[in-house]
N, C-alpha and C positions, 0 to 999 in steps of 0.2 A: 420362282416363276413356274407357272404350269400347274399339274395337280399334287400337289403336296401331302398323301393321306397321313393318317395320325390315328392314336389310338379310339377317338369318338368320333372321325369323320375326315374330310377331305378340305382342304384351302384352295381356290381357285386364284390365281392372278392373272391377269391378262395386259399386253399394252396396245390400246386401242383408242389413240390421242385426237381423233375426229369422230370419235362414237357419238350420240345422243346417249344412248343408254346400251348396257350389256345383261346379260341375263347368261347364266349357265342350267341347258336342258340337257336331260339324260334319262336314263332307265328307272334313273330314280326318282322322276317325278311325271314318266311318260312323256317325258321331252315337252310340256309346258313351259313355254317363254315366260309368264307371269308369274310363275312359281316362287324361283328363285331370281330376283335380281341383285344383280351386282355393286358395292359401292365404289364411286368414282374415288379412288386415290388423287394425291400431286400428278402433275407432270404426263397427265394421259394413262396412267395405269388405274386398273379395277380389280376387285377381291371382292372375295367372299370366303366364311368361313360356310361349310352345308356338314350340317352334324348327319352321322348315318350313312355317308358314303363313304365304302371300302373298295380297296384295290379289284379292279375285275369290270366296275360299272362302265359302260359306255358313255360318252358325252359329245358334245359340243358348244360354241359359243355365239349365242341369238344377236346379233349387232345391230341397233336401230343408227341412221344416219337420214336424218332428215326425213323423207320417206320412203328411201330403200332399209329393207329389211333381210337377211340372210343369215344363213350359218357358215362358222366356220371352226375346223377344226384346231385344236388348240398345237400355236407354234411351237410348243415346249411339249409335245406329247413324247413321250415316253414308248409310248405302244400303241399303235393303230388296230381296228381291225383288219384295216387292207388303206391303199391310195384315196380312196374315193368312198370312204366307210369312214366311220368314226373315231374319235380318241378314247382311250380306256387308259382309267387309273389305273396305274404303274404299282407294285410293290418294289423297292426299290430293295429290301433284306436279298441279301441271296448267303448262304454259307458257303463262304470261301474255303473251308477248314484250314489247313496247316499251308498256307500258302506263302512260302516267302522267298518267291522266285528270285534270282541274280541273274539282273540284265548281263547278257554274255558281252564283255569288252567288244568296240563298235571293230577292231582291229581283227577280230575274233571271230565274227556276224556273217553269215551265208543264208542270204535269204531267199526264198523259195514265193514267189506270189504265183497269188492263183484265184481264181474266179468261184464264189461258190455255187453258181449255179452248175455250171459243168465240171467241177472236180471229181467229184465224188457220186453223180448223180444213178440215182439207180436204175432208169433206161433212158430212152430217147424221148421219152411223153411227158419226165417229170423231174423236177430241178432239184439240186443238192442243197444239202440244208448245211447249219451249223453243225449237229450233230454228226452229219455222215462227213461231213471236212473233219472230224475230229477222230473217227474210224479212222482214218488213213496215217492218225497222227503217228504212232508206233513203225510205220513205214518210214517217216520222213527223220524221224528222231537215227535209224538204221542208216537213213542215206549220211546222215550226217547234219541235214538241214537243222540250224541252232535257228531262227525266226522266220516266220510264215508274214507274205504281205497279202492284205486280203484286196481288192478289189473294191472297191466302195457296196455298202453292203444296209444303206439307211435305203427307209421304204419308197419305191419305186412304182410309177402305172402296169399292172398287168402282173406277172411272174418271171416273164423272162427281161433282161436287161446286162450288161455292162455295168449300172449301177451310175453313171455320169448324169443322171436326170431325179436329182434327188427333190419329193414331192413333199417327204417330212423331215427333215433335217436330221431331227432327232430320236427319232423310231426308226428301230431294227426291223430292216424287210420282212415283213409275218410270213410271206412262203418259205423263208431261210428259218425260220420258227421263232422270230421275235426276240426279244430278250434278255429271257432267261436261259434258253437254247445260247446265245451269244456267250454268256457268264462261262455257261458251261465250258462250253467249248476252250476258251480263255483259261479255265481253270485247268481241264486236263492237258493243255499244252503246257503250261507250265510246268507239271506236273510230268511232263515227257523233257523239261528241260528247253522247249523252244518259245523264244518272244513270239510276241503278236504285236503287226502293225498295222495299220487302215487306212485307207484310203481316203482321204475325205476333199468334198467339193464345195469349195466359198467361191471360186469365181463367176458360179451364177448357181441359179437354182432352176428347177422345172426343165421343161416347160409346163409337163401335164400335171393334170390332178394338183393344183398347188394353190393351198389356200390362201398363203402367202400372199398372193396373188390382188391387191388392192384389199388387203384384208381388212379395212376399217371402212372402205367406201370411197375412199379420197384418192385423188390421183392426178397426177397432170400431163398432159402431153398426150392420153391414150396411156400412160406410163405404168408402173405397177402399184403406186402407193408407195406405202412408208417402209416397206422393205427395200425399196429398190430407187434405185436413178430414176426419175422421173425425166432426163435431158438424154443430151447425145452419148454421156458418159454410160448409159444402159446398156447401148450396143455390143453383142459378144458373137460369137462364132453359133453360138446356140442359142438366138434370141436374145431381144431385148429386156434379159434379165438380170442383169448383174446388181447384185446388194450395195445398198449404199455405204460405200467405206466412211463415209463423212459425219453419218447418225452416229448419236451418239449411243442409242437404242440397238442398231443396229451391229456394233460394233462389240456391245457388250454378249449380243446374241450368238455371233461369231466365237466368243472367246471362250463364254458361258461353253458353246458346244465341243469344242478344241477339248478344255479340259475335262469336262464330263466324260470324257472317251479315257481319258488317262485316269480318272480316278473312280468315278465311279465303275467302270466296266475292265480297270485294270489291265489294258493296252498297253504296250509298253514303248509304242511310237506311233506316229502319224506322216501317212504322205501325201505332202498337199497339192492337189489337182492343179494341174497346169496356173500356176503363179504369175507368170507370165502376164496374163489376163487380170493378174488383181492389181498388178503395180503402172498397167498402161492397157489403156483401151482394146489397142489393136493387138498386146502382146509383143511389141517391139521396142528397140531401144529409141526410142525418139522422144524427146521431153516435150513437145507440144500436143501431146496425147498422153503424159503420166500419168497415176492417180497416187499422188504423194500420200494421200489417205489410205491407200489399201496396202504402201507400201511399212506404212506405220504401225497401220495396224496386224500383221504381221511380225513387225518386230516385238511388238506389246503381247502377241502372243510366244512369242520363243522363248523371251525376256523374260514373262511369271515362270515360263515349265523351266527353266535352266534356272530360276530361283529355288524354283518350290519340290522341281522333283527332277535335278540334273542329270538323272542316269538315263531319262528316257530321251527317245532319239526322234529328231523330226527333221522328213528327208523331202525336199521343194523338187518338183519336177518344174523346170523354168525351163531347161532344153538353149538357153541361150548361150552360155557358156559365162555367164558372169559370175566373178569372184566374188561382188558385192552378200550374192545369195548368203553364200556362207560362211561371211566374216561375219567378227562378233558386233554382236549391237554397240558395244563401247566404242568399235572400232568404225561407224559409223553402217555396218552393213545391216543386213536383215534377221541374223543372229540363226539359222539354218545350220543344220548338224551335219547335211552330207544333200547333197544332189545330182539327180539323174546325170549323166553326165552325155552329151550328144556328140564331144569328141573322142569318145572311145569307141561307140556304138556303128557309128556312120561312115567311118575308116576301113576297121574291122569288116565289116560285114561284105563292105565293096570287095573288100579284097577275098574275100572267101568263097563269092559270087562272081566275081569277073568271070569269064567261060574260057580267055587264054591267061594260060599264066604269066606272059611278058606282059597284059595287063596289070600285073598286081602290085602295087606301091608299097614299094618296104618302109620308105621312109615316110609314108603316112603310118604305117603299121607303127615304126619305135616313135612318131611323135603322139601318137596315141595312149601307146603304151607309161608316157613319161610326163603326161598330161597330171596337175596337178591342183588344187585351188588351197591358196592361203599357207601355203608350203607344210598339206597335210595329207599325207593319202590316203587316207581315209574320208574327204570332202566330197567325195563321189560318190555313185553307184552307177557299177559297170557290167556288162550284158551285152548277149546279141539276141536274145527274144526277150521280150515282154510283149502284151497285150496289145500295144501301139504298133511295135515293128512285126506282128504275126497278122496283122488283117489288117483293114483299111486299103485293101487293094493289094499287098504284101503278104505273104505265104511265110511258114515256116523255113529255117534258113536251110536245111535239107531240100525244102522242095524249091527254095529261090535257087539253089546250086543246078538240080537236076529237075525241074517241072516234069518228068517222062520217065524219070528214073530214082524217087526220093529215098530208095531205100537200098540204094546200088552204093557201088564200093563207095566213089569219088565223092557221093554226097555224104556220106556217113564218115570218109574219111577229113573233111574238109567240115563239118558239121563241129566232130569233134577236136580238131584243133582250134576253133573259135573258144569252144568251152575250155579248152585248157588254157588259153590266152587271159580267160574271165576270172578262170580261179586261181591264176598264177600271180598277173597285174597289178599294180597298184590300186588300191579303192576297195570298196564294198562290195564284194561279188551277187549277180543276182541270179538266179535260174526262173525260166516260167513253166508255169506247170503242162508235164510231161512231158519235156525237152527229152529227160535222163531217158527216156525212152524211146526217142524218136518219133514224136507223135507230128504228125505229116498234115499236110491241107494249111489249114486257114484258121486262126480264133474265131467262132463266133459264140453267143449264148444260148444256142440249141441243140450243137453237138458236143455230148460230152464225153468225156476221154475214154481211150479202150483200156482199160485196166489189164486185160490182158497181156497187151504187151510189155507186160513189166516182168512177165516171162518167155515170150517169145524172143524179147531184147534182154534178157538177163544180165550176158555179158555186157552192154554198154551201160545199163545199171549198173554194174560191178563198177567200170571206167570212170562214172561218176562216184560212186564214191569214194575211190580209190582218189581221186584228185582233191576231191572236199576232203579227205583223211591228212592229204598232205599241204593241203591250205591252212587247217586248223592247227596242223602239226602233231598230228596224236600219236607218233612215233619218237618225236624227238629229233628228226634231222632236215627240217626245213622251216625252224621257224624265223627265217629270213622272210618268207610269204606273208607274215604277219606286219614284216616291221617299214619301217620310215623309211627307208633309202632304196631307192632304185639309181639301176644306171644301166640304158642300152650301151651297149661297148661293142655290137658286131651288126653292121645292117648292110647286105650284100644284095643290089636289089638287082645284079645278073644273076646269080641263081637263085634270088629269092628266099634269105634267108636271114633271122633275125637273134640277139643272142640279147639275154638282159640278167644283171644280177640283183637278188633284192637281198637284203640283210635289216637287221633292226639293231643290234650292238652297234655303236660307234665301228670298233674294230674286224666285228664280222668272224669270222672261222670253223672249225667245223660244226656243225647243228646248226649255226646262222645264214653263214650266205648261200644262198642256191642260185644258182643257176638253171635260167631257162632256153635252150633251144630250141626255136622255131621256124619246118619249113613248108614252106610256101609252092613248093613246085611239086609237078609229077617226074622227080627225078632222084633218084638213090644217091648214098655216097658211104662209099667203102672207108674212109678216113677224113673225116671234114677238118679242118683246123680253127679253133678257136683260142683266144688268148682265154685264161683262167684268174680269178681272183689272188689265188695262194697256191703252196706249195701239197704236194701230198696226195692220195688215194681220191679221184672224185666218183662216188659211186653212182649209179643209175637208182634211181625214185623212182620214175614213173617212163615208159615209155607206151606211148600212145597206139602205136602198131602190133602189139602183142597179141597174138589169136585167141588169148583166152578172152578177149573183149568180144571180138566179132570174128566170126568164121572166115569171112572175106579177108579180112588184113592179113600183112602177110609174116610175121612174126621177125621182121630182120633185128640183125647181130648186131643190137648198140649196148657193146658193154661198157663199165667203166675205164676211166683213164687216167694214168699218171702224169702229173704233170710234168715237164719238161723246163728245164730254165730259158729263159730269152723271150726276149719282146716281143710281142703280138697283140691288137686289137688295149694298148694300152697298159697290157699287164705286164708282169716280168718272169710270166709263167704261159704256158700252154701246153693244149693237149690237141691226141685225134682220139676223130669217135666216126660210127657206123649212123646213118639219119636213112629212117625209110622216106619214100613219100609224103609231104603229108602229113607228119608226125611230130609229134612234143617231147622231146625230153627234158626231167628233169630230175636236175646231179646235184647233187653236197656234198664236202666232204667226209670221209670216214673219222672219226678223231685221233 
């Protein structure tokens, strides 16, 4: 489908099943309609084979329909000039050279999403491309970060966006620089060791610039044509746009574009836009508004990539909390590798933000923490910012703690015990871009980040990666953070404090199980008691209070501890320890 060049010229296809006649106009012929017309295939589709055009030409496709006449940009374009500009033949070669990246185990995976227009952008007047998100790559590879989520990132009206109003489906936004800029970018991450995953939007499309848009002439209702619902099933939060799951046309377009991202541009996952939206109308669980179609078709797309290329990973934000998401298609669900997850996020965060600390719910905190789908921990992905919770009316979690004070102890201290909650947890850990540094206000796609602060906060970059170090386990004694089994065993919610052990061996012990301590209050404790897994030396990993993070913390005395025989909190062992305010520790044992 689309423009297909070859060594003597280009193949157009097109499906436009209510046309009279099509015609493909371009550079190459001065954009005469009569030039070249197209022959009617089966089934509503048209080709042409046009000798002499190479990748580079502009085009379009001339649609007669009774007696409206129009252009429309080709749905399978490749490369646009811009939204509202034309299609250009694609060269599809790109030299990958020596590329034979390994997806990092999903158990493994710390991912980093981030917006291209403001990542990396080089002032306030002008947006971040592919390229310059790929400058910063040797930064993120240092923090630790093994996959980058991008943002939706297909061509868009204007230059600035979010990327949620996708106008080509299948063309790389030319102000991020199209492409081959994408490839690149793709290739030197790799090449640094970090996946690539994208954001992509099927539960609706547009609204602006979208040829889409009744593209053959036929429509009903007012409705869009044959891309789209023409009935009440159209209705979405963003317009009457939503693609028809039911075409069969339609469906293949979908699927066609899913894997184009995974193969041809060598992605190595996909996260698909609010889902929610594709399997019911409204987004809710109520079956007199399903759309069994979209939810099919979703399966039919996890189904071929878990056939055809099972290492790569694709992650549904549905936000409802169903398990079905990401059970396996055998198993009758929708065959989804991991999902956002809304009961870790929305716990967490209350509690981090509450302003008194008898507000804060411990036992939302360990049922959060212990939250699971399909008895896998890794079915998630867990955070307290991303893109959604930093704007829409919502600030950065620093500034939702202190609005007046975002960069003062209590927000910084309480900022950063959420992050160590993220990368400790069970699930998919996610960071968004420039957490690791305190970046303060609000998302939106005009301000972009102050790179600066990635030395004025040096030490809380330090913080972060010192926690992703021991998430990934690159020392050797906590690769419990990696593994299957969690157990909260201490949740004190008069002083606010929360204890969980993770391990991945069946049996657990020293390098395995860690232990996490977590507190919640503005109050010290010279000797806390907690029960312990095992017997032995448990040392200090990480404590969150240490000054060489931030000048402000105040460095107290949490060393490690011996454990002690006799019951407590379960175990047949226990220790004390030193907890500042505020603060994370996390212990394993010595061997």
């Amino acid at each position: 489908m689309g423009a297909v060049p070859h060594a003597t010229g280009t193949t157009f296809r097109v499906w436009a099943p209510h046309a009279d006649a099509v015609s493909i106009i371009g550079t190459f012929n001065e954009w005469n309609a009569t030039q070249h017309p197209l022959q009617h295939e089966a089934d509503g589709y048209w080709a042409l084979d046009v000798p002499g055009v190479q990748p580079g030409a502009e085009y379009k496709y001339h649609i007669t329909n009774g007696e409206q006449e129009f252009d429309r940009n080709d749905p399978y374009a490749r490369q646009v000039t811009n939204s509202a500009g034309s299609s250009v033949v694609h060269n599809p070669h790109f030299d990958w050279g020596d590329d034979h990246f390994q997806m990092p185990a999903w158990n493994e995976l710390v991912i980093y999403e981030l917006h291209v227009g403001t990542f990396n952008a080089p002032d306030a007047d002008a947006v971040g491309t592919f390229l310059s998100v790929a400058e910063k790559l040797p930064y993120l590879r240092d923090l630790g970060i093994n996959c980058i989520e991008l943002l939706p990132a297909t061509e868009f009206p204007g230059s600035r966006s979010w990327g949620y109003n996708p106008a080509c489906p299948f063309a790389l936004e030319s102000d991020y620089g199209g492409p081959v800029a994408f490839k690149k970018m793709v290739k030197q991450a790799h090449q640094h060791g970090i996946a690539v995953v994208l954001d992509v939007v099927y539960n609706h499309f547009g609204p602006g610039d979208l040829d889409l848009w009744q593209f053959d002439g036929w429509q009903e209702n007012d409705g869009g044509g044959i891309y789209f619902y023409n009935d009440w099933r159209a209705e979405t939060p963003w317009g009457d746009n939503r693609p028809d799951f039911s075409r069969p046309e339609v469906r293949q377009y979908i699927r066609d574009n899913a894997l184009m991202w995974l193969q041809d541009y060598r992605v190595d996952g996909l996260r698909a836009d609010a889902i929610a939206f594709i399997r019911n109308v409204h987004g809710e669980e109520h079956p007199d508004h399903d759309l069994p179609e979209g939810w099919g078709l979703m399966r039919w797309i996890n189904e071929e990539i878990d056939q055809t290329m099972p290492w790569k990973i694709t992650i549904a934000e549905d936000m409802r909390g169903n398990p079905g998401i990401t059970a396996s298609v055998a198993n009758g669900g929708q065959g989804f590798d991991s999902q956002w997850d809304s009961s870790f996020v929305y716990p967490v965060v209350e509690a981090l933000t509450a302003y008194h600390d008898a507000d804060r719910n411990m036992q939302a905190v360990a049922d959060a923490i212990s939250e699971s789908y399909n008895d896998d921990a890794f079915r998630r992905v867990i955070y307290t910012e991303s893109h959604d919770e930093v704007a829409n009316g919502k600030s950065r979690v620093a500034e939702e703690i202190m609005p007046d004070d975002a960069d003062g102890y209590f927000s910084k201290k309480r900022t950063v015990l959420g992050a160590a909650l993220v990368l400790t947890a069970p699930g998919i850990p996610m960071l968004f871009q420039g957490q690791e540094f305190l970046a303060l206000g609000e998302f939106n796609d005009a301000e972009p980040l102050v790179w600066a602060d990635v030395e004025t906060r040096a030490g809380l970059v330090h913080l972060y990666r010192d926690l992703i170090g021991l998430r990934r386990n690159f020392h050797g004694h906590t690769r419990g953070l990696g593994g299957q089994h969690t157990h909260v065993f201490h949740v004190n919610d008069d002083t606010k404090l929360v204890a969980f052990a993770r391990w991945a061996d069946a049996d657990g012990g020293p390098g395995n199980t860690t232990v996490v301590l977590a507190n919640f209050a503005n109050q010290a404790h010279e000797a806390y008691r907690i029960g312990l897994p095992g017997p032995g030396h448990w040392r200090v990993r990480f404590n969150s209070d240490w000054r060489g993070y931030d000048g402000d913390f105040g460095d107290f005395d949490s060393f490690g501890m011996d454990a002690t025989a006799g019951d407590c909190d379960g175990y047949a062992w226990h220790g004390s320890i030193g907890l500042a305010p505020y603060a994370v520790l996390i212990l394993s044992q010595d061997g």
